[in-house]
C-alpha positions as CSV (number, residue, x, y, z in Angstrom):
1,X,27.3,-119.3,103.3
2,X,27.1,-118.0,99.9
3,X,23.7,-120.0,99.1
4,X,22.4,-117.7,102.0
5,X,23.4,-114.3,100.9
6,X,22.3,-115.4,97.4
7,X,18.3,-116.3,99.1
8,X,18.2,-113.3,100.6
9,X,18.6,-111.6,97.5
10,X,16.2,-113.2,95.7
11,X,14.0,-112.7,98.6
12,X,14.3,-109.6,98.5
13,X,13.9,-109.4,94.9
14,X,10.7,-111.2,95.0
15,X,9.4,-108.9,98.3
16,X,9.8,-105.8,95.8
17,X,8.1,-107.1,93.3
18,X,4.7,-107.9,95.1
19,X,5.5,-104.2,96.3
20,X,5.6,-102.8,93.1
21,X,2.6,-105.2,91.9
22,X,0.2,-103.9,94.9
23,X,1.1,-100.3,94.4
24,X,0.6,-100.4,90.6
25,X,-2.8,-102.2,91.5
26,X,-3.5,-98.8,94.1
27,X,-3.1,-95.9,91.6
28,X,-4.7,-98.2,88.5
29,X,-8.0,-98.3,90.9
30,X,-8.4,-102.0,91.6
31,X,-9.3,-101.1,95.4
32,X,-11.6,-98.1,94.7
33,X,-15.0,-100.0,95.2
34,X,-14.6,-101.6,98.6
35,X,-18.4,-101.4,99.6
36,X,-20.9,-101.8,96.2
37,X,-19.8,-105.8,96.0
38,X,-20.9,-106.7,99.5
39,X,-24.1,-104.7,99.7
40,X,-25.0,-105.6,96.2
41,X,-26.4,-108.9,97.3
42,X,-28.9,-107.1,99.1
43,X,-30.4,-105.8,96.7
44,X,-33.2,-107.3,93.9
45,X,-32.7,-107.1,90.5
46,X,-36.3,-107.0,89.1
47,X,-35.1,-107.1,85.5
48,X,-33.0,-110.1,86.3
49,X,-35.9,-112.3,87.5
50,X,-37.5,-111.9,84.8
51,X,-35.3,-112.8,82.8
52,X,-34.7,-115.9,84.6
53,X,-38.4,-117.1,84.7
54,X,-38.1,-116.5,80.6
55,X,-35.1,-118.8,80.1
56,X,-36.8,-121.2,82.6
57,X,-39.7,-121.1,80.3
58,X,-38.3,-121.1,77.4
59,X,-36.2,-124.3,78.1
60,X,-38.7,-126.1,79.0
């Protein structure tokens, strides 16, 4: 019975540290840009093509 009350505890323990992890990560900002990472890939970087075709060159 007391190997019960003593997994509950550190249950418990463990359950308020992810809290405390997830609300640190809230105020330090890690969830502020929700929508710039999936519409990025929409988008063409012209300056990044070229650079590609220039390594390709280059290397070859």
């Amino acid at each position: 019975m007391s190997v019960i009350v003593v997994l509950i505890g550190f249950s418990i323990l463990v359950a308020a540290g992810f809290l405390l992890a997830f609300l640190w990560a809230v105020r330090s900002g890690q969830y502020d840009d929700d929508v710039s990472p999936s519409v990025r890939i929409l988008f063409d970087n012209k300056s990044d093509k070229s650079t590609d075709s220039e390594t390709i060159e280059n290397n070859v």
